[in-house]
N, C-alpha and C positions, 0 to 999 in steps of 0.2 A: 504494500500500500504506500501511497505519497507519503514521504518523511519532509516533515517542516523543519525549516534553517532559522530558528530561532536568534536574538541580538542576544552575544554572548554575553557575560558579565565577567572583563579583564582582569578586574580587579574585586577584590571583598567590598571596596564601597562604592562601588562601580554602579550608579542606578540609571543613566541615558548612556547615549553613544551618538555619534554622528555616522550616518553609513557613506565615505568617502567617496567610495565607488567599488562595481563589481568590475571582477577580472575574469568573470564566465560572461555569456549573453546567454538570451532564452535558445532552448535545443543543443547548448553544449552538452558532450559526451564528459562527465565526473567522474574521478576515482577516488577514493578517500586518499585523505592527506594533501588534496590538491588545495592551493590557495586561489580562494573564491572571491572574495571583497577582503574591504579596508576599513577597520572600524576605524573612527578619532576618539580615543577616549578624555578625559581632562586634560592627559599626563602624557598622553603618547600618540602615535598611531600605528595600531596591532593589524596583522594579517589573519585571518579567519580561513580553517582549515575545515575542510569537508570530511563528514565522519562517515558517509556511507558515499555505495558506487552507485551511481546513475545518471539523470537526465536532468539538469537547470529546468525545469518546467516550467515554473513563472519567477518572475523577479516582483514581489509583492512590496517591497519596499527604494522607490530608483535612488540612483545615484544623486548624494549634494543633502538628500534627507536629514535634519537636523534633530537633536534634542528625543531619538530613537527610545522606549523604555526596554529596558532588561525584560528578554523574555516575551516583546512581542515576535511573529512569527514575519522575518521579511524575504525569503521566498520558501520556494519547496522541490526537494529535486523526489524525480520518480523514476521507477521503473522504467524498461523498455513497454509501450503499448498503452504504458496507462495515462489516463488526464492529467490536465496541469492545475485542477481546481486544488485551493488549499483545502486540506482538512481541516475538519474543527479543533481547535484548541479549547473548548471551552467545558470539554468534560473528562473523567477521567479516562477517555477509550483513547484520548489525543494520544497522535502518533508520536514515537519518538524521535528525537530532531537534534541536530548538531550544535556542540555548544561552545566551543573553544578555539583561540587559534593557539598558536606553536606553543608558547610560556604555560598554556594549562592541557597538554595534552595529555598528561597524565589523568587527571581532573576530569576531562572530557571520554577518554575511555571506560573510565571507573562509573561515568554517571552512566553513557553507552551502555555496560554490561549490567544493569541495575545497582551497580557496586551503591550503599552510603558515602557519600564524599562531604566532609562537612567543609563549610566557607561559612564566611556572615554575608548580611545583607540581603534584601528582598530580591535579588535580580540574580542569588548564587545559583548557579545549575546542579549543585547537590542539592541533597536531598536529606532532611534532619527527619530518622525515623523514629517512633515513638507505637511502645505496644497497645493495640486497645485491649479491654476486656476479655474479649473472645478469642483473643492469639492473632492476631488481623496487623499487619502495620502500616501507619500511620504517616504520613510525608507531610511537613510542614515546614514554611519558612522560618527563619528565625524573626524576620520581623512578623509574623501572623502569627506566630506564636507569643511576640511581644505584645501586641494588640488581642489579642486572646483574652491574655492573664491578666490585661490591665480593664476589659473590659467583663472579666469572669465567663466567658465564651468558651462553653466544653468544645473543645475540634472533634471531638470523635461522632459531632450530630452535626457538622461544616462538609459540604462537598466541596472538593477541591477542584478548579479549573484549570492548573496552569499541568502542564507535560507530565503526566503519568498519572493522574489524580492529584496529584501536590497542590496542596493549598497554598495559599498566596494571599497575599496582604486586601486583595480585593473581596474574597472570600470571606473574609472572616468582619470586614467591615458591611457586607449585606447583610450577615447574616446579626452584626449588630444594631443595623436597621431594623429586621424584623423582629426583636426582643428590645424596643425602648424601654421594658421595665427591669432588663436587667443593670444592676447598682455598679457603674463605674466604679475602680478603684481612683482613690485619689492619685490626682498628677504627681509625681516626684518636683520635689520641695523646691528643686532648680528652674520648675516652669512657673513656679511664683514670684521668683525674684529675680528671672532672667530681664536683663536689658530691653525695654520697650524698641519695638521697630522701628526709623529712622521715618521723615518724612515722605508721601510716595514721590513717586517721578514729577507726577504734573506739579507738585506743589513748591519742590526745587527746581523746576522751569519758569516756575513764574518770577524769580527773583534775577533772569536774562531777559535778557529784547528778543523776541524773535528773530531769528535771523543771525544772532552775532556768536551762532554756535553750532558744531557740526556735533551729531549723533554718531557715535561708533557703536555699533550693538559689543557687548562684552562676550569674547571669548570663551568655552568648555572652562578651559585653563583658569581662566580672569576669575570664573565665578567659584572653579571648586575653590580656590586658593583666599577668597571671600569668605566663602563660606565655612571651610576650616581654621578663620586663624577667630573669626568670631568666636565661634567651638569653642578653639582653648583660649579666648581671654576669657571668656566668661563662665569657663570649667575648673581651668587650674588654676591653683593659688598662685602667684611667679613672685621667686625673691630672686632678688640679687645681687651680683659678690662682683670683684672690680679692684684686680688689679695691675702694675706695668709690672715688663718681662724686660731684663736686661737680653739683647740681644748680638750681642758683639761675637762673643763666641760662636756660637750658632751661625754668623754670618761667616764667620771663620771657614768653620767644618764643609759649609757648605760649598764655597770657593774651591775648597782642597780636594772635594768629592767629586765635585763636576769636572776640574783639571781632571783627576785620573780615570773618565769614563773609556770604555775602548770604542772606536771610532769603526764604522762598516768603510764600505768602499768609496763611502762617495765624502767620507770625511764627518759624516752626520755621526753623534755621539748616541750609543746606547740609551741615555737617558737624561735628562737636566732634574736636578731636583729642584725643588721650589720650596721658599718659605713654607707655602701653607702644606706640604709634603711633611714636614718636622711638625707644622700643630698638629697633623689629621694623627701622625703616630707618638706625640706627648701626650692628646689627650685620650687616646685608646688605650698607652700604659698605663697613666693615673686613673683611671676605670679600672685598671686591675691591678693596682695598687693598694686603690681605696675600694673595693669590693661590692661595701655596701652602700657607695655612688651610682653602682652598675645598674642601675633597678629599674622598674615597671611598675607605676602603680595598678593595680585593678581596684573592685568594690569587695572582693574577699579576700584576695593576696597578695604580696610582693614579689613579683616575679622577679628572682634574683639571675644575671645572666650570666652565662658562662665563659664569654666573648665577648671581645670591646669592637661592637658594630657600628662604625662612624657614618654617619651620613654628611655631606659636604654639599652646602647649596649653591646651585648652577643657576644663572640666570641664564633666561634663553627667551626670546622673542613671545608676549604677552606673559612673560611670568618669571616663574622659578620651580627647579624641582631638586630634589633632594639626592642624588644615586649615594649607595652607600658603599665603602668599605670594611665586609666581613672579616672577623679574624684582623682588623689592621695590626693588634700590639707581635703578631707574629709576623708579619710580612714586613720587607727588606722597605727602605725608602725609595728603592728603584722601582722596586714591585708596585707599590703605593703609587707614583709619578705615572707610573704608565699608565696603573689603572684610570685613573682618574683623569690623563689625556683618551681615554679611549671615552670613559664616561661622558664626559662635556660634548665630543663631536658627536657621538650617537645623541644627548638628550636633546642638545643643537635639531636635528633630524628627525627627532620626535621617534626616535625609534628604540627610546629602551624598553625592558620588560617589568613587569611587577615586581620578581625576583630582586631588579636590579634596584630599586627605592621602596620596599614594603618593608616595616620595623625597624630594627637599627634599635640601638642603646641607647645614643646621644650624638648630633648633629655640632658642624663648625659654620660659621654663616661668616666670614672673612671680605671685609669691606675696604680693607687697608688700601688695595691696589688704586681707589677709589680717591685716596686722600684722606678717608673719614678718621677718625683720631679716636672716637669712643661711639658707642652704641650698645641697646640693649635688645635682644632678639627675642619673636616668641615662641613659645618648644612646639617643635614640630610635634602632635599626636602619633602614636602610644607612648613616644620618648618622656622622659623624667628630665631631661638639661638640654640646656645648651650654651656653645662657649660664643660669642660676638666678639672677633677680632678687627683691632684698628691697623692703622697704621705704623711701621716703625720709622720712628725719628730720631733724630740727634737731639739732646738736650741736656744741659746742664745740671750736675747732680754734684753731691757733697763724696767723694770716695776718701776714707783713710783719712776727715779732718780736714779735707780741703777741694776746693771745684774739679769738678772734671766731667769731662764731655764722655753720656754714656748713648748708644743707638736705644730707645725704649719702644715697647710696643702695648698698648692696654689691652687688656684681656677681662671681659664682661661676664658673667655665668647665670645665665639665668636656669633657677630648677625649679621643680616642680615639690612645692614645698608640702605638700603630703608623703613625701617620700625620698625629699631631699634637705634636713633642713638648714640651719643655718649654719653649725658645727662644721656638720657633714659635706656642704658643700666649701666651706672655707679650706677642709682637708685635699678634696678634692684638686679643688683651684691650687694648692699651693704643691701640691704633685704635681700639678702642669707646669706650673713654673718653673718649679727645681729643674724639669726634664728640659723645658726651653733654656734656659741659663747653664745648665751642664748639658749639650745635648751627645757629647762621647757615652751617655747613660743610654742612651736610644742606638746605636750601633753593639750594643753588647748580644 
């Protein structure tokens, strides 16, 4: 029967998509694994792999389609012989339909084979099972499970619509239409004292002339990065710590490293290290230094990491994204420098993976190149810190009883003060600095 090519969900918070453009037309001949379209997600743009063999039958969603939800169905490939009509999605007989490109293939096989694959977010293509009564199970979103429980909504009396029977966030909000007398739980305590919404659009046009202003509609990008720093201002507590890093040394080591790279043929050097090379692998060792910096907060634990996962943010055309380096307090500074030129030119190109910026320990937001002298940054979500570096300069300091000209550099911390706190982060901060101001400690 027709299998529907459902909009994957890239990422766990992944809830629209832009569908770029397909790379089949209708009546192409499909093999699984062949790349079909091009999603845009906030953060990137993913290639979408076909999970069965057949026929592009319709193209239900065209090319340039904007603001796509997770999980609607935009086309359908079929068999030899058979129509191009989509099947229903809206009961549990829906077919089942391709849901991933290359970064979740794994994801996308396991949901394939009925495997449970857990992800968050309403647009996951796992599937979160759950036993009924009668030994039967149960497929629910985690956000329709969320909305469930806050609205006292048994699922096991919920049909589900979305791909296999899976309830979905639509689902379970009908079905709180038909029971207005069931007792809401109350909101969580943060939607009564969250920040009142800003004025609308038209009411901040009115304070311009007509005319003395162009519209740009905002970008995927523009908005998740709106939308998540709201998030954590007004989720995390943020303190922070501020202080300079003698950097003479450090500039030393690094003159001395770069002279002895080995050169390929054409005279180009294995590698250049960079200042922010030495912060990404200072503050990956002071994470595993001070251990219990390393952290994560949740609402019932501390996830304590094993691994100092740096994230280092990239600015790239309408935004910024975070790619991270795994494991950096193990990896060489050469290792570090590459990765992070390979990072930049790919997020440049919109083409890194989730893999490449999902979680991380603790992030470096480096402004110095800039000229900026100090700044304070806010923590990328699920992270507990982050370090905001200025610029290093020359300036006059007292050494040994008397002036003398040292290179300084400020260094900001902002943490997540439920899990970082004031001690804690000062210990922290002041491992980064030992490591910058000795940085022969970082080649051991």
């Amino acid at each position: 029967m027709p299998i529907n090519i459902l909009m994957p969900a890239l990422s766990p918070t992944m809830e629209k998509g832009n569908l770029t453009r397909w790379l089949k037309k209708e009546g192409d001949q499909i093999k699984s694994g062949d790349v079909i379209a091009e999603i845009e997600t906030d953060k990137a743009t993913m290639e979408v792999e076909a999970a069965d063999d057949g026929v592009l039958a319709r193209i239900v969603v065209p090319d340039g389609a904007t603001d796509v939800p997770v999980n609607d169905v935009i086309g359908v490939i079929a068999s030899e012989g058979e129509g191009s009509a989509a099947p229903s999605v809206e009961g549990p007989s829906a077919a089942p339909a391709t849901q991933q490109s290359a970064p979740a293939a794994n994801t996308a096989a396991a949901a394939h084979a009925g495997a449970p694959v857990q992800q968050t977010g309403e647009g996951a293509t796992a599937r979160s099972p759950k036993a009924f009564k009668n030994g039967a199970r149960l497929f629910a979103s985690p956000l329709a499970r969320r909305i469930a429980k806050q609205g006292n909504i048994d699922l096991a009396k919920v049909s589900g619509s979305g791909p296999h029977g899976r309830i979905i966030e639509r689902d379970v909000k009908a079905a709180l239409a038909k029971s207005p007398q069931a007792p809401a739980r109350p909101a969580p305590a943060l939607a009564a004292t969250a920040t009142p919404s800003g004025p609308s659009d038209e009411t901040i046009k009115k304070y311009y002339a007509p005319g003395s202003y162009d519209e740009i509609p905002h970008q995927m990008m523009r908005k998740a990065i709106a939308r998540r720093l709201v998030e954590a201002s007004q989720t995390i507590p943020h303190f922070y710590l501020t202080v300079d890093c003698r950097l003479d040394a450090l500039l030393r080591l690094r003159a001395e490293i770069n002279a002895a790279a080995s050169k390929d043929k054409d005279g180009e050097p294995a590698y250049k290290i960079s200042v922010n090379d030495f912060i990404i692998k200072a503050l990956a060792l002071a994470l595993i230094r001070v251990p219990d910096a390393n952290v994560t907060w949740t609402e019932a634990t501390m996830l304590k990491h094993k691994t100092a996962d740096v994230g280092v943010a990239v600015a790239i055309p309408d935004g910024l994204i975070t790619p991270i380096i795994r494991a950096a307090e193990s990896k060489t500074l050469s290792v570090i420098s590459n990765e992070m030129k390979d990072f930049a030119a790919r997020a440049r190109l919109r083409k890194l993976l989730p893999k490449d910026y999902e979680g991380g320990s603790s992030s470096v937001s480096n402004l110095g190149m800039f000229g900026i002298q100090q700044f304070a940054a806010i923590i990328n979500p699920p992270q507990a810190s982050i370090l905001a570096v200025g610029a290093g300069e020359q300036r006059v300091v007292v050494r040994d009883g008397a002036p003398a000209v040292a290179t300084l550099m400020n260094a900001t911390l902002s943490t997540d003060h439920r899990a970082i706190d004031g001690a804690l982060g000062a210990q922290l901060l002041g491992a980064f600095r030992d490591l910058i101001e000795h940085p022969a400690g970082m080649l051991a």
